[in-house]
C-alpha positions in Angstrom: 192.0 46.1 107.7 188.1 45.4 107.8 188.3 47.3 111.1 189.8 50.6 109.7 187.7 50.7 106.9 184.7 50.5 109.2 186.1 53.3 110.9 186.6 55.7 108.0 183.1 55.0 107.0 181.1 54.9 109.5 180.4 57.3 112.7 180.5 60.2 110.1 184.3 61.2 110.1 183.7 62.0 106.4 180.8 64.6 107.5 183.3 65.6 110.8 186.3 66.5 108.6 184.0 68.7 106.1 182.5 70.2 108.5 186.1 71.3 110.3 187.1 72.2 106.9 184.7 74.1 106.2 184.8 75.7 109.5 188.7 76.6 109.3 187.8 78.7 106.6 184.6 80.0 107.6 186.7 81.2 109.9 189.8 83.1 108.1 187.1 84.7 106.4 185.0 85.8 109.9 188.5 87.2 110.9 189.2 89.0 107.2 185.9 90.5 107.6 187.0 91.7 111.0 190.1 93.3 110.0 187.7 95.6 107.1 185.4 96.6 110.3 188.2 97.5 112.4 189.6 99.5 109.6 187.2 101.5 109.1 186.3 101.8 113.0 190.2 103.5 113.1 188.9 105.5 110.1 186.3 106.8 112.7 188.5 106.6 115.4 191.6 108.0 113.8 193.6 104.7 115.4 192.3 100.9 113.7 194.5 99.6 116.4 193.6 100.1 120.1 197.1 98.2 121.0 198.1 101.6 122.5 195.4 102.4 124.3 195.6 103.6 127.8 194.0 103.6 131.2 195.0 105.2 134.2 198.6 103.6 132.5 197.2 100.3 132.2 197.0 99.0 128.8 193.3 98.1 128.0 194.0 98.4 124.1 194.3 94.7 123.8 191.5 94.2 125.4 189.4 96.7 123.2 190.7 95.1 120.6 189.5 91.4 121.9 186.3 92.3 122.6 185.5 94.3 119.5 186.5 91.5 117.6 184.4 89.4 119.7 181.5 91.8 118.5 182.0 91.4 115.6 182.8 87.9 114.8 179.5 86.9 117.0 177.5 89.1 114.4 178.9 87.8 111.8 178.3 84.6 112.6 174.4 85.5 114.3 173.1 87.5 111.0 175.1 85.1 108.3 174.9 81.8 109.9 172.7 81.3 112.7 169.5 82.9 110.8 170.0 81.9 107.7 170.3 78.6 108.9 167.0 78.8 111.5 164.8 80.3 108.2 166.0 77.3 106.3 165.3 74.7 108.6 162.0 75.8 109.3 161.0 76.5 105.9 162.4 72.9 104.7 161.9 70.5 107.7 159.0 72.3 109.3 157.6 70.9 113.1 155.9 68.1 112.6 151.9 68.6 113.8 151.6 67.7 117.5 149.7 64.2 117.7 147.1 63.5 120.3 148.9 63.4 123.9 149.2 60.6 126.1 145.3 60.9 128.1 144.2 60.6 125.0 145.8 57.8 123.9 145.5 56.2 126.8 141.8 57.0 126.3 141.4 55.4 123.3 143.0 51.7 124.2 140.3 51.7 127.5 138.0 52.3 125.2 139.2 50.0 122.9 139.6 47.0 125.5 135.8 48.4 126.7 134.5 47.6 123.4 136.3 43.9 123.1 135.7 42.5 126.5 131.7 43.3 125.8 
């Protein structure tokens, strides 16, 4: 039993399973916010389905439809997730200042061994 309780708490499945929550319906609302876009694209368009949509009498509607929504959902998810996100992170946890680099280091314990042998 020790075992499975180790296993719930650790490794972060707590932290895995909120995440996929929250992601599921991240999502339903990515695809929600779609369906408003693609309505008022058809408003535009006169058609906010291109499931009809011909090409030399190939259907290509699906495939309109698909990559719209691939538009759409990837700037969703850029301009409310992605930046938000990249602002935050670098206003709360900015980069740490770069230390001295290696030559220099190394620099310093020669001269530090310098000085101790004398």
């Amino acid at each position: 039993m020790s075992g499975f309780k180790s296993f719930l708490l650790k490794g972060n499945l707590v932290e895995l399973a909120v995440a996929f929550i929250m992601a599921t319906t991240f999502a339903a609302v990515v695809t929600e916010f779609t369906n408003v876009l693609m309505g008022f694209i058809g408003k535009v368009g006169g058609q906010p389905n291109f499931d009809k949509v011909t090409l030399a009498e190939v259907n290509v509607g699906l495939f309109i439809n698909a990559l719209v929504a691939f538009v759409v959902i990837a700037a969703v998810v850029y301009f409310f997730v992605v930046v938000p996100y990249t602002k935050a992170k670098e206003r709360y946890f900015p980069a740490d200042a770069a230390g001295p680099s290696e030559i220099e280091l190394l620099t310093e314990i020669r001269d530090s061994l310098v000085v101790n042998r004398a």
